[in-house]
PDB file of the backbone (N, CA, C, O) and the ligand in Angstrom, with CONECT records:
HET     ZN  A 101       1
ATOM      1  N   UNK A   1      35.437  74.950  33.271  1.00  0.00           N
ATOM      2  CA  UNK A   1      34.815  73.647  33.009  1.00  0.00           C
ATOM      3  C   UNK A   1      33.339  73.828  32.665  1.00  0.00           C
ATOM      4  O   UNK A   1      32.486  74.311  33.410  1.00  0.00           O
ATOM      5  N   UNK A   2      33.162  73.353  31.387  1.00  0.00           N
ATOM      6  CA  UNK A   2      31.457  73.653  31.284  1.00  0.00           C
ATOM      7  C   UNK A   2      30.406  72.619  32.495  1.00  0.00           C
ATOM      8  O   UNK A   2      30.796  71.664  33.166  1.00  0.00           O
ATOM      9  N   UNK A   3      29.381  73.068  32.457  1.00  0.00           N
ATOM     10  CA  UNK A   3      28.493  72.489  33.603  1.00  0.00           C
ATOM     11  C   UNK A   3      27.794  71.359  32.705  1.00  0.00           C
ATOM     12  O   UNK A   3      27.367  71.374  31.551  1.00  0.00           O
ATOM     13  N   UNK A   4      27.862  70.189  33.889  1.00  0.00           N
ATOM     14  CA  UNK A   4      27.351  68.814  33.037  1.00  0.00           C
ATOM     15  C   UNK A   4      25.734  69.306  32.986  1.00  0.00           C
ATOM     16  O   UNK A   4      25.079  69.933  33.819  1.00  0.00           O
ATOM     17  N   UNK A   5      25.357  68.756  31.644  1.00  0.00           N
ATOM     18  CA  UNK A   5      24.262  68.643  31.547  1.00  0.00           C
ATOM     19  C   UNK A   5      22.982  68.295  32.450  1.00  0.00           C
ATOM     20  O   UNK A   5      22.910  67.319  33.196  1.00  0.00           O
ATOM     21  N   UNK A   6      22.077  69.172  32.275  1.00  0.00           N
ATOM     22  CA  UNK A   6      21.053  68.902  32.999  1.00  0.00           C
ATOM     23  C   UNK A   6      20.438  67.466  32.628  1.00  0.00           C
ATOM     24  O   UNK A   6      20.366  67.107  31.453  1.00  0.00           O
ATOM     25  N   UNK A   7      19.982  66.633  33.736  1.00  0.00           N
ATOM     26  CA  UNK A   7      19.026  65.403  33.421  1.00  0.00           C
ATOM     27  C   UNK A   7      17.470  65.566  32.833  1.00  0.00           C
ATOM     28  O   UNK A   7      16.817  66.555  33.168  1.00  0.00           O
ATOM     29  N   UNK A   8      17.127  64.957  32.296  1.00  0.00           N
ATOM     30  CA  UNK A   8      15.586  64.533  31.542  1.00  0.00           C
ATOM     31  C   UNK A   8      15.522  64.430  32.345  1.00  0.00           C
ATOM     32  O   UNK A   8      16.425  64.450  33.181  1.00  0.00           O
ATOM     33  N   UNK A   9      13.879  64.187  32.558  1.00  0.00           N
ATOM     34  CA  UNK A   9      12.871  63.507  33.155  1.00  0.00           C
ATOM     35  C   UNK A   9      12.689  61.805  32.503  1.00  0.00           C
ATOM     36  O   UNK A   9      11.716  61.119  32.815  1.00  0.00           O
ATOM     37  N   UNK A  10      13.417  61.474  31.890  1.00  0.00           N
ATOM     38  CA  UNK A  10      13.319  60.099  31.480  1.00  0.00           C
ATOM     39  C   UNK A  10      13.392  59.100  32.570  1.00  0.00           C
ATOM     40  O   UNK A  10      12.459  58.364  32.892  1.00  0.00           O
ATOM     41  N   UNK A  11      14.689  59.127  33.174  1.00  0.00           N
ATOM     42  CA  UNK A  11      14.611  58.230  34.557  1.00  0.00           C
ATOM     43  C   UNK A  11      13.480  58.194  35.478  1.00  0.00           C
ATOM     44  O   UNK A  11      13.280  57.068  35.933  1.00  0.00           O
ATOM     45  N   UNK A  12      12.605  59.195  35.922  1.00  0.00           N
ATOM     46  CA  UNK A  12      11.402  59.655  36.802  1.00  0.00           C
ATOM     47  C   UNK A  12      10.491  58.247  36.864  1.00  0.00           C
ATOM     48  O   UNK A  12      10.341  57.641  37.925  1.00  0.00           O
ATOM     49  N   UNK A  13       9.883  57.789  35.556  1.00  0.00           N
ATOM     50  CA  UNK A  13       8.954  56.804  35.430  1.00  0.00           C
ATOM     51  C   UNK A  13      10.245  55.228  36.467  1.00  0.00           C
ATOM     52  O   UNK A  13       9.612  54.830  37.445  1.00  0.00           O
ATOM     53  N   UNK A  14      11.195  54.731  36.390  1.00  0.00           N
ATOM     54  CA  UNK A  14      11.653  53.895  36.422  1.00  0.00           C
ATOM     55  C   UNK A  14      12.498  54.094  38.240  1.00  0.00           C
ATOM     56  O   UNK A  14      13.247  53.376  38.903  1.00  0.00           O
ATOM     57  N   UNK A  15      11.946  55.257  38.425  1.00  0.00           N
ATOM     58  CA  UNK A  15      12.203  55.510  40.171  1.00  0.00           C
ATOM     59  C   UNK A  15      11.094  55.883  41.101  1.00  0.00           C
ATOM     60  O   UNK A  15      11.134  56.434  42.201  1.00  0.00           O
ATOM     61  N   UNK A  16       9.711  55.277  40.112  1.00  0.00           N
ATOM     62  CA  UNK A  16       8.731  54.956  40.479  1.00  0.00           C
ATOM     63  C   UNK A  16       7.789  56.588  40.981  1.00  0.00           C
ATOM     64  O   UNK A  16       7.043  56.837  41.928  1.00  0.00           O
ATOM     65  N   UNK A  17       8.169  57.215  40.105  1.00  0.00           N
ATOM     66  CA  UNK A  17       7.773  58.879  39.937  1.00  0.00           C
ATOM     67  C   UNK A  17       6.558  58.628  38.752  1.00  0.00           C
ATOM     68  O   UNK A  17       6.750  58.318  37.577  1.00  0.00           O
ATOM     69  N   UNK A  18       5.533  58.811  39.289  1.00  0.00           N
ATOM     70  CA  UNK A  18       4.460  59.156  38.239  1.00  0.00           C
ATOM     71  C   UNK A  18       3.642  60.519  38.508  1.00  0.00           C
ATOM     72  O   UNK A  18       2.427  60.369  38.635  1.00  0.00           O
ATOM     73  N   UNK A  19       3.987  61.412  38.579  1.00  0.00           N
ATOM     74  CA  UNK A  19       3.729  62.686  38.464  1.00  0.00           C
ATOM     75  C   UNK A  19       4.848  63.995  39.152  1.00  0.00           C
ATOM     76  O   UNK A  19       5.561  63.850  40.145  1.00  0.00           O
ATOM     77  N   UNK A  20       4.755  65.021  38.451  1.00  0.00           N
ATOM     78  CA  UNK A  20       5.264  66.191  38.889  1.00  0.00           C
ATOM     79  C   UNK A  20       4.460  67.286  39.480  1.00  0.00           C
ATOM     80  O   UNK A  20       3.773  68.054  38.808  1.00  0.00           O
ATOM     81  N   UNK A  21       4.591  67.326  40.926  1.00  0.00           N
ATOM     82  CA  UNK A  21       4.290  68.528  41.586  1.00  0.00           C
ATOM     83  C   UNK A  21       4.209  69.665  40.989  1.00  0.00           C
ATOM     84  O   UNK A  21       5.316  70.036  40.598  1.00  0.00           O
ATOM     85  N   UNK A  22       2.923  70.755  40.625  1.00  0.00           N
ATOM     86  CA  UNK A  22       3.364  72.440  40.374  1.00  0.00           C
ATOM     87  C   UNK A  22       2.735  73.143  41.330  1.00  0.00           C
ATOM     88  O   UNK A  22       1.845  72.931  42.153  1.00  0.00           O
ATOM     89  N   UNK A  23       3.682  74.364  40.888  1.00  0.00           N
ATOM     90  CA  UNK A  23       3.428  75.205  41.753  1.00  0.00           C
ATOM     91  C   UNK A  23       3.517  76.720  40.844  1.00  0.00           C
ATOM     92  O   UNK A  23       4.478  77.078  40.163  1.00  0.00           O
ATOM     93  N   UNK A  24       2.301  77.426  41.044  1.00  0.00           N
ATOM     94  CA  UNK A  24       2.007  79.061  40.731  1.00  0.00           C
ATOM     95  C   UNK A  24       3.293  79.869  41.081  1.00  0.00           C
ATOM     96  O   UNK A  24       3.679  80.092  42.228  1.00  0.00           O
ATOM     97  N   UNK A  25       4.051  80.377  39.654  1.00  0.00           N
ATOM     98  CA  UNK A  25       5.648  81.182  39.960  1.00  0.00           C
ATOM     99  C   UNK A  25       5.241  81.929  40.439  1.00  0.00           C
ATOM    100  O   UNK A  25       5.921  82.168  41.438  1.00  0.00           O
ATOM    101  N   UNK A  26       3.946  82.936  40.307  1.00  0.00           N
ATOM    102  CA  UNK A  26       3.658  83.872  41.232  1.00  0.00           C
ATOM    103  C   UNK A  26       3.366  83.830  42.907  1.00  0.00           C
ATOM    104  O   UNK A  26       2.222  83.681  43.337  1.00  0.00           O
ATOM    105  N   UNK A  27       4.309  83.952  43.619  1.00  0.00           N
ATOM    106  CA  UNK A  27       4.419  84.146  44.315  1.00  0.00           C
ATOM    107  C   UNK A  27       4.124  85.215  45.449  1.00  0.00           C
ATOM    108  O   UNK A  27       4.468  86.382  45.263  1.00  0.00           O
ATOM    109  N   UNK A  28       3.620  84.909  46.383  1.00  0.00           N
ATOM    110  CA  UNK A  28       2.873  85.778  47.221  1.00  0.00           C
ATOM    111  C   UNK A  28       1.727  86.112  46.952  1.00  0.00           C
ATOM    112  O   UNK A  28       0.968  86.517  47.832  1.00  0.00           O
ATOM    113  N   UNK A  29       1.331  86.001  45.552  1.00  0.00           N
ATOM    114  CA  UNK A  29      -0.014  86.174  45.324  1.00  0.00           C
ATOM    115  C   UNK A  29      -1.320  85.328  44.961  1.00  0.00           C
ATOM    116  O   UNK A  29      -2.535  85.514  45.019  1.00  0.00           O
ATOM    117  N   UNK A  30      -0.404  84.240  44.530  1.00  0.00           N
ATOM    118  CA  UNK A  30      -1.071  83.379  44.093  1.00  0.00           C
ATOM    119  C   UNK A  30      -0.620  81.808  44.421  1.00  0.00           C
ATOM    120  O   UNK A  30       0.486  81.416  44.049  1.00  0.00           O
ATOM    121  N   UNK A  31      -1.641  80.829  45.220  1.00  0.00           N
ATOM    122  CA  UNK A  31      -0.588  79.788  45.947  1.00  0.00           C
ATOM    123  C   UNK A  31      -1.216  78.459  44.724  1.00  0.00           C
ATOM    124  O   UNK A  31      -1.394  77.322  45.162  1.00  0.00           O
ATOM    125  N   UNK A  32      -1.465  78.738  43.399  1.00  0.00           N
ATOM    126  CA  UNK A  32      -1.908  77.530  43.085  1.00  0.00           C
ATOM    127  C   UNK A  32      -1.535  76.284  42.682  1.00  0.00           C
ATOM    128  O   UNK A  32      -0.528  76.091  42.001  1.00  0.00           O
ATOM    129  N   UNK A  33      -2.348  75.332  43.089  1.00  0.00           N
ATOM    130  CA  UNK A  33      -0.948  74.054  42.984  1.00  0.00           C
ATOM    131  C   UNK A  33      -1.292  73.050  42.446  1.00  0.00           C
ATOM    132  O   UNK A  33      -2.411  72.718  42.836  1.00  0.00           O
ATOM    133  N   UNK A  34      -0.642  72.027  41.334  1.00  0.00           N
ATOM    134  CA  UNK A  34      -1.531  71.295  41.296  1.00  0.00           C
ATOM    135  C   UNK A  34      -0.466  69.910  40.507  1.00  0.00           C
ATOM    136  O   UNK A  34       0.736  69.924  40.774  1.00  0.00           O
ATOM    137  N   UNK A  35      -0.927  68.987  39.731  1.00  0.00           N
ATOM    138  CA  UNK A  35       0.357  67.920  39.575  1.00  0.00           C
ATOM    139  C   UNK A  35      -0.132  67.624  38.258  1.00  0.00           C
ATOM    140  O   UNK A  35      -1.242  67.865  37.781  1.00  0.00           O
ATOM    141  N   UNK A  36       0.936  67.026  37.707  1.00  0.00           N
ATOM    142  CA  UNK A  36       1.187  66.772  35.661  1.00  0.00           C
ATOM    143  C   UNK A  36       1.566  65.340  36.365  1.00  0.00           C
ATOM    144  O   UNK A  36       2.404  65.075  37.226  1.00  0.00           O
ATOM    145  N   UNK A  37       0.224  64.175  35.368  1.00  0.00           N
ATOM    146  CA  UNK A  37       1.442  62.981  35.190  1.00  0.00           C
ATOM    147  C   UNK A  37       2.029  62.720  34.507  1.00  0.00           C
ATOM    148  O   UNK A  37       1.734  62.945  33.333  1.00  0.00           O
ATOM    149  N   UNK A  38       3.229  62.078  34.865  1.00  0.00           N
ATOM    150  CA  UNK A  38       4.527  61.818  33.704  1.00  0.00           C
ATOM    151  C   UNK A  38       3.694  61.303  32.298  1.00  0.00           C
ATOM    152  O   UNK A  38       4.366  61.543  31.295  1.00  0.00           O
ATOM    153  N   UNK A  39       2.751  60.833  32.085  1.00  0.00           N
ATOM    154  CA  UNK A  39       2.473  60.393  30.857  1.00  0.00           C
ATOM    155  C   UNK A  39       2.361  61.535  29.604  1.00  0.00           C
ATOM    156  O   UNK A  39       2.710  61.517  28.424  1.00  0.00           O
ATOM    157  N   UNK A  40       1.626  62.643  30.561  1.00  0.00           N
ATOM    158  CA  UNK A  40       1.501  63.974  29.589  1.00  0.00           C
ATOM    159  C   UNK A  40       2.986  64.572  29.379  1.00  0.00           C
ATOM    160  O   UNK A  40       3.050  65.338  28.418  1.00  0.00           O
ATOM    161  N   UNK A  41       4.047  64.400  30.000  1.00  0.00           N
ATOM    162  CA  UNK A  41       5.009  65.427  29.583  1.00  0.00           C
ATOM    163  C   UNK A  41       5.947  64.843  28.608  1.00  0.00           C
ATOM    164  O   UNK A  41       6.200  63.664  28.854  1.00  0.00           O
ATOM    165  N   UNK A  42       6.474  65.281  27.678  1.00  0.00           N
ATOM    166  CA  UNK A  42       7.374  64.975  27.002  1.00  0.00           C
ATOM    167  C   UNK A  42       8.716  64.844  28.080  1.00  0.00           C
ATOM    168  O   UNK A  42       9.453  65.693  28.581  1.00  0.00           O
ATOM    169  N   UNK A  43       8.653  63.354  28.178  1.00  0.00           N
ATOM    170  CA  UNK A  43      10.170  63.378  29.393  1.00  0.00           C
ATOM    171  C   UNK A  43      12.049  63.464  28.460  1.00  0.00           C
ATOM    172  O   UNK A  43      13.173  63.256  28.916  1.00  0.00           O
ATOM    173  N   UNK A  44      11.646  63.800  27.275  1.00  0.00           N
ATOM    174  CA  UNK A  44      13.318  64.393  26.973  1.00  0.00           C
ATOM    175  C   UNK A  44      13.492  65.914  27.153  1.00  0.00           C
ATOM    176  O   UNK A  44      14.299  66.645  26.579  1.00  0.00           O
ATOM    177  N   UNK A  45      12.581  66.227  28.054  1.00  0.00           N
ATOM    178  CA  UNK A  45      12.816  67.560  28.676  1.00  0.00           C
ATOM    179  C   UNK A  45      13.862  67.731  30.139  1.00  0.00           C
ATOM    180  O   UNK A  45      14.117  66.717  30.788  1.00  0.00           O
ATOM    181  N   UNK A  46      14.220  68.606  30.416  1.00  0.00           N
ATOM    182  CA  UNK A  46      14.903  68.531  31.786  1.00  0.00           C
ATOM    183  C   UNK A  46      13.348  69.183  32.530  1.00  0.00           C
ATOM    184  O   UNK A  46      12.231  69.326  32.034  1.00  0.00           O
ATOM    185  N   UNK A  47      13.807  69.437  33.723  1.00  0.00           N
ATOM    186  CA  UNK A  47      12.611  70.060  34.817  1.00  0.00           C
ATOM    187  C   UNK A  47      12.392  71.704  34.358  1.00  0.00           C
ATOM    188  O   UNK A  47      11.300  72.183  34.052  1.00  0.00           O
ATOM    189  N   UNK A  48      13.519  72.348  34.380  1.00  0.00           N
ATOM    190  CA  UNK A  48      13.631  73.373  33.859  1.00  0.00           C
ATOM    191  C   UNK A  48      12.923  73.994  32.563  1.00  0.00           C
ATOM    192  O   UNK A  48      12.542  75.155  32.418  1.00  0.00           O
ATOM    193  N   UNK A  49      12.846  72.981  31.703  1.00  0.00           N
ATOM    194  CA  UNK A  49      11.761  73.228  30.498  1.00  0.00           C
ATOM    195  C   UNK A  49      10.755  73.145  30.722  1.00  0.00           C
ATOM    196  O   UNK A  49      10.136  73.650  29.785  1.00  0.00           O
ATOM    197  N   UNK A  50       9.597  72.510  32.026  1.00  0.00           N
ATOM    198  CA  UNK A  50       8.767  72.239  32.234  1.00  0.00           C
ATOM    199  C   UNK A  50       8.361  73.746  32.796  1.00  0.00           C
ATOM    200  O   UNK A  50       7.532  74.596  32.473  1.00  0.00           O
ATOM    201  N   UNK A  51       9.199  73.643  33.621  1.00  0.00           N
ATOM    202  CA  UNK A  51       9.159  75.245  34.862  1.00  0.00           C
ATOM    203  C   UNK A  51       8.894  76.266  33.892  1.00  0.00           C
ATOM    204  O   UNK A  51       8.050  77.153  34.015  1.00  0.00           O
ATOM    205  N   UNK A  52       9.739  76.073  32.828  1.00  0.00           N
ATOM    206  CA  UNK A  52       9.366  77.794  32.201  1.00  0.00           C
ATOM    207  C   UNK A  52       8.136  77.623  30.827  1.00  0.00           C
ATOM    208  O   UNK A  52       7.967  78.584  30.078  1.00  0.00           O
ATOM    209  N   UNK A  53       7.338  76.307  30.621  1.00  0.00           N
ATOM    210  CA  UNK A  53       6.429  76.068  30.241  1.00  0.00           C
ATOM    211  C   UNK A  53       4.654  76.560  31.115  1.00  0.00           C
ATOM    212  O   UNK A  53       3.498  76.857  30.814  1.00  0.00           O
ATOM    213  N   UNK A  54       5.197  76.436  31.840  1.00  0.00           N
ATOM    214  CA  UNK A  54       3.761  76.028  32.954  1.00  0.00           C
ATOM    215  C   UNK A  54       3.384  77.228  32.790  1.00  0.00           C
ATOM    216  O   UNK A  54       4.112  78.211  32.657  1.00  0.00           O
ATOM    217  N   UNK A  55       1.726  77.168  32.794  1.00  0.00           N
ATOM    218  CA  UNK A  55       0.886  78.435  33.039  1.00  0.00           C
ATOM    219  C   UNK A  55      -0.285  78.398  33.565  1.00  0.00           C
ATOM    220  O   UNK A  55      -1.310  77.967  33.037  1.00  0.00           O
ATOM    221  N   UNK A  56      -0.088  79.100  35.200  1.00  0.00           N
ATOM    222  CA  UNK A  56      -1.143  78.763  35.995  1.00  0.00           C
ATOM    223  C   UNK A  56      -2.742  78.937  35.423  1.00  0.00           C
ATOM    224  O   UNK A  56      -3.067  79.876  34.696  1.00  0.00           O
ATOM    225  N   UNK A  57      -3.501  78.079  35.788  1.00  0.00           N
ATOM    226  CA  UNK A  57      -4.676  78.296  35.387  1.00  0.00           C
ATOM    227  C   UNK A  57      -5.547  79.132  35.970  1.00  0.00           C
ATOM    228  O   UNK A  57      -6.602  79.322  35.365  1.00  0.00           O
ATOM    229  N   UNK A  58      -5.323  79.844  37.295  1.00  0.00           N
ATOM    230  CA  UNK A  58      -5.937  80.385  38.245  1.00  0.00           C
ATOM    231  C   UNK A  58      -5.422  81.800  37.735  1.00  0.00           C
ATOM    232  O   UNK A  58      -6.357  82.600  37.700  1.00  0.00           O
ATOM    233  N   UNK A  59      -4.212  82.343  37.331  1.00  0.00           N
ATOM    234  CA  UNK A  59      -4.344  83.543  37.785  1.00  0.00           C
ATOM    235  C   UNK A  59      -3.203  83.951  35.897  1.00  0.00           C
ATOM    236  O   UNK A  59      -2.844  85.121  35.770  1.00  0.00           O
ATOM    237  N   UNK A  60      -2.918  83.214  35.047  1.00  0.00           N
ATOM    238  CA  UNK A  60      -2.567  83.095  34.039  1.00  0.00           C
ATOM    239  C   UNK A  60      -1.107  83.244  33.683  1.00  0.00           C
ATOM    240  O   UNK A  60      -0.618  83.322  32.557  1.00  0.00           O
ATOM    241  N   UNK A  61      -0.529  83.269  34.809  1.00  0.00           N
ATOM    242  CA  UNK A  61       1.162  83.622  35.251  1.00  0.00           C
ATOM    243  C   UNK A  61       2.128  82.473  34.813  1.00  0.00           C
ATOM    244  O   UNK A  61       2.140  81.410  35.432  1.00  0.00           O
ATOM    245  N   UNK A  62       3.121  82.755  33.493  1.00  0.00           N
ATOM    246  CA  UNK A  62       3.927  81.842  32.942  1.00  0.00           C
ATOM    247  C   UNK A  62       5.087  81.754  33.637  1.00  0.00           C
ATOM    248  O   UNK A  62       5.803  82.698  33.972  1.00  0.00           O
ATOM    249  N   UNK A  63       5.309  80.239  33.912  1.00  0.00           N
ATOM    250  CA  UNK A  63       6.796  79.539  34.910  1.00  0.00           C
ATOM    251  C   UNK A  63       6.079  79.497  36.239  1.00  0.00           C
ATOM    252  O   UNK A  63       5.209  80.150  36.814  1.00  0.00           O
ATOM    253  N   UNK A  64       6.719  78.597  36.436  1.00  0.00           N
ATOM    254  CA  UNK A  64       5.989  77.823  38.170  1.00  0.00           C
ATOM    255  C   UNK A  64       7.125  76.849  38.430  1.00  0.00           C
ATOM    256  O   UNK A  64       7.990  76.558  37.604  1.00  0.00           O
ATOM    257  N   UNK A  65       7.030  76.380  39.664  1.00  0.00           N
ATOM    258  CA  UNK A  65       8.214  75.105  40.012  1.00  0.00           C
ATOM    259  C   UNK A  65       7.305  73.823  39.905  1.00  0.00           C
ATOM    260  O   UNK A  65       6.175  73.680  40.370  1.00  0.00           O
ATOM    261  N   UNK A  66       8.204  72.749  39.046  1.00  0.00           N
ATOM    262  CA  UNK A  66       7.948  71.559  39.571  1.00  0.00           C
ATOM    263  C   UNK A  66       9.082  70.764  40.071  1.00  0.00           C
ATOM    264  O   UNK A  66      10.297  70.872  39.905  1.00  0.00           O
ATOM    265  N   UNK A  67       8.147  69.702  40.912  1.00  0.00           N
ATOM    266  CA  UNK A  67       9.200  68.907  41.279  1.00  0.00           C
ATOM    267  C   UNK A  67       8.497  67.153  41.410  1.00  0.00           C
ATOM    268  O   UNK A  67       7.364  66.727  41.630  1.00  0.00           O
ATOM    269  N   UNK A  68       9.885  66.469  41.137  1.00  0.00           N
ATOM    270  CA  UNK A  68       9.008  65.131  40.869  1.00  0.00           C
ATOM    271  C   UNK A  68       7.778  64.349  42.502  1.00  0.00           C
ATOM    272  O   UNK A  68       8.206  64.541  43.640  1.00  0.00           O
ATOM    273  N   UNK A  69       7.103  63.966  42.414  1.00  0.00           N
ATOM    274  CA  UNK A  69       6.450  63.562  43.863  1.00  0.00           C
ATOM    275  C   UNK A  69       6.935  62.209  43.635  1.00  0.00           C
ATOM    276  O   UNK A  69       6.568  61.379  42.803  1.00  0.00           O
ATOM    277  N   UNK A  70       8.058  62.131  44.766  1.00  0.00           N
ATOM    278  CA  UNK A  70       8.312  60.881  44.727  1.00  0.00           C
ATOM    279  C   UNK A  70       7.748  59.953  45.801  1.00  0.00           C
ATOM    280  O   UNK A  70       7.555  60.412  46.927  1.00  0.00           O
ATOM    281  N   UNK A  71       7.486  58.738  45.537  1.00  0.00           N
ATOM    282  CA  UNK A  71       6.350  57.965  45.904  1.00  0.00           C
ATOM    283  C   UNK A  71       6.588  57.822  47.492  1.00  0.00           C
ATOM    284  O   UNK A  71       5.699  57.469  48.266  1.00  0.00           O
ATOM    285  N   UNK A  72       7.727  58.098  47.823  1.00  0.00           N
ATOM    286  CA  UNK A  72       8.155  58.118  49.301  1.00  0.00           C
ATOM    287  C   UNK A  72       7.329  59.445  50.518  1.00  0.00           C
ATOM    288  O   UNK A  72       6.888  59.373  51.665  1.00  0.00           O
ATOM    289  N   UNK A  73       7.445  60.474  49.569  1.00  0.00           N
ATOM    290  CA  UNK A  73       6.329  61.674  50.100  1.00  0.00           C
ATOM    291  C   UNK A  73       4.535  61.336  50.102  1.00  0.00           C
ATOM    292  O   UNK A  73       3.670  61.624  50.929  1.00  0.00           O
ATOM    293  N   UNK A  74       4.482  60.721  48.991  1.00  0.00           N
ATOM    294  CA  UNK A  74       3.194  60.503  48.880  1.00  0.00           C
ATOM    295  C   UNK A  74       1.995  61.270  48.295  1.00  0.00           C
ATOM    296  O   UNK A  74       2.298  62.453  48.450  1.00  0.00           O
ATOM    297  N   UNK A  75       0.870  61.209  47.743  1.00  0.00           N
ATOM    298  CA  UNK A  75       0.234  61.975  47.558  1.00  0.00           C
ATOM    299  C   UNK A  75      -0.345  62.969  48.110  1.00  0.00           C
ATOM    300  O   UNK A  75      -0.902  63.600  47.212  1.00  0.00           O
ATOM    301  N   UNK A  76      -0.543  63.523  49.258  1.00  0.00           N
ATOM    302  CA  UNK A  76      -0.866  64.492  50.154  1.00  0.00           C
ATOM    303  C   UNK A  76      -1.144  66.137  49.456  1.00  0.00           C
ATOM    304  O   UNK A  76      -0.776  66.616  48.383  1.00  0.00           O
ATOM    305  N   UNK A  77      -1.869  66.656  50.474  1.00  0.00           N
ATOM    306  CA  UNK A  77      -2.343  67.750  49.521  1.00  0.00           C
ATOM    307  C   UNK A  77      -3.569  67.729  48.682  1.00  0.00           C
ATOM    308  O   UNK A  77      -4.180  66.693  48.420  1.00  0.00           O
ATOM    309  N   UNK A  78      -3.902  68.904  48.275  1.00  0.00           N
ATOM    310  CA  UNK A  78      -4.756  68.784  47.459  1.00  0.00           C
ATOM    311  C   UNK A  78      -4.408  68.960  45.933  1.00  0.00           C
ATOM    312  O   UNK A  78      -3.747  69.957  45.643  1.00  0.00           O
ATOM    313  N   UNK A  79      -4.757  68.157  44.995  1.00  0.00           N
ATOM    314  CA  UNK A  79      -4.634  68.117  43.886  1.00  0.00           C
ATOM    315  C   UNK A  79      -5.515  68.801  43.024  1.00  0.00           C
ATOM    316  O   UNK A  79      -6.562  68.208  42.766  1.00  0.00           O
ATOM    317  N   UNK A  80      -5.282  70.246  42.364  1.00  0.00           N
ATOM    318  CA  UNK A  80      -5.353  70.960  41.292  1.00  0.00           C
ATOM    319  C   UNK A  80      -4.920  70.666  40.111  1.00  0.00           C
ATOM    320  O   UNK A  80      -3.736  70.388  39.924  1.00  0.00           O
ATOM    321  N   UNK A  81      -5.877  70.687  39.083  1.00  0.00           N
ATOM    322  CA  UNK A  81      -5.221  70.911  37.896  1.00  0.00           C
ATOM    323  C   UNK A  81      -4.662  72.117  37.497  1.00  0.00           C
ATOM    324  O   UNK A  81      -5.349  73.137  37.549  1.00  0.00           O
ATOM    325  N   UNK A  82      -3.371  72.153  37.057  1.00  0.00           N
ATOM    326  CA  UNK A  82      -2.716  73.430  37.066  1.00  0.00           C
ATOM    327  C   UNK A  82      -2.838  73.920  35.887  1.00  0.00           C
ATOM    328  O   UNK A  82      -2.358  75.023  35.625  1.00  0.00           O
TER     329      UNK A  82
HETATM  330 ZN    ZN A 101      -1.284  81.424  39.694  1.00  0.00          ZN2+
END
């Protein structure tokens, strides 16, 4: 059975998601973190296109995780531009 398609980020804005969490793929070495708002990303992307887009600004390392901050978590943290 092929695997259903991954989701856009289209729904995000309308579940009251206005930004995506990142995070530095490098790991262990580098913790930098910082958040994209939905306005900048092209949302007919899945998350996955984003992830292997990102390039930390701190240490120049391509792919990082995001994830949507949904308004229930809250803003917390410190906010970097990534
Ligand atoms: Zn980094």
């Amino acid at each position: 059975m092929p695997a259903p398609p991954l989701p856009t980020l289209e729904d995000l804005p309308s579940l009251g998601v206005k930004a995506l969490r990142l995070q530095c793929g490098n790991y262990h070495r580098c913790w930098h973190r910082g958040s994209l708002p939905v306005e900048a990303i092209d949302l007919r992307q899945t998350i996955d296109d984003v992830q292997r887009k990102l390039v930390c600004m701190a240490c120049g390392f391509i792919g990082g995780s995001a994830m949507p901050d949904w308004p229930s978590i809250g803003p917390g943290g410190v906010r970097i531009q990534l």
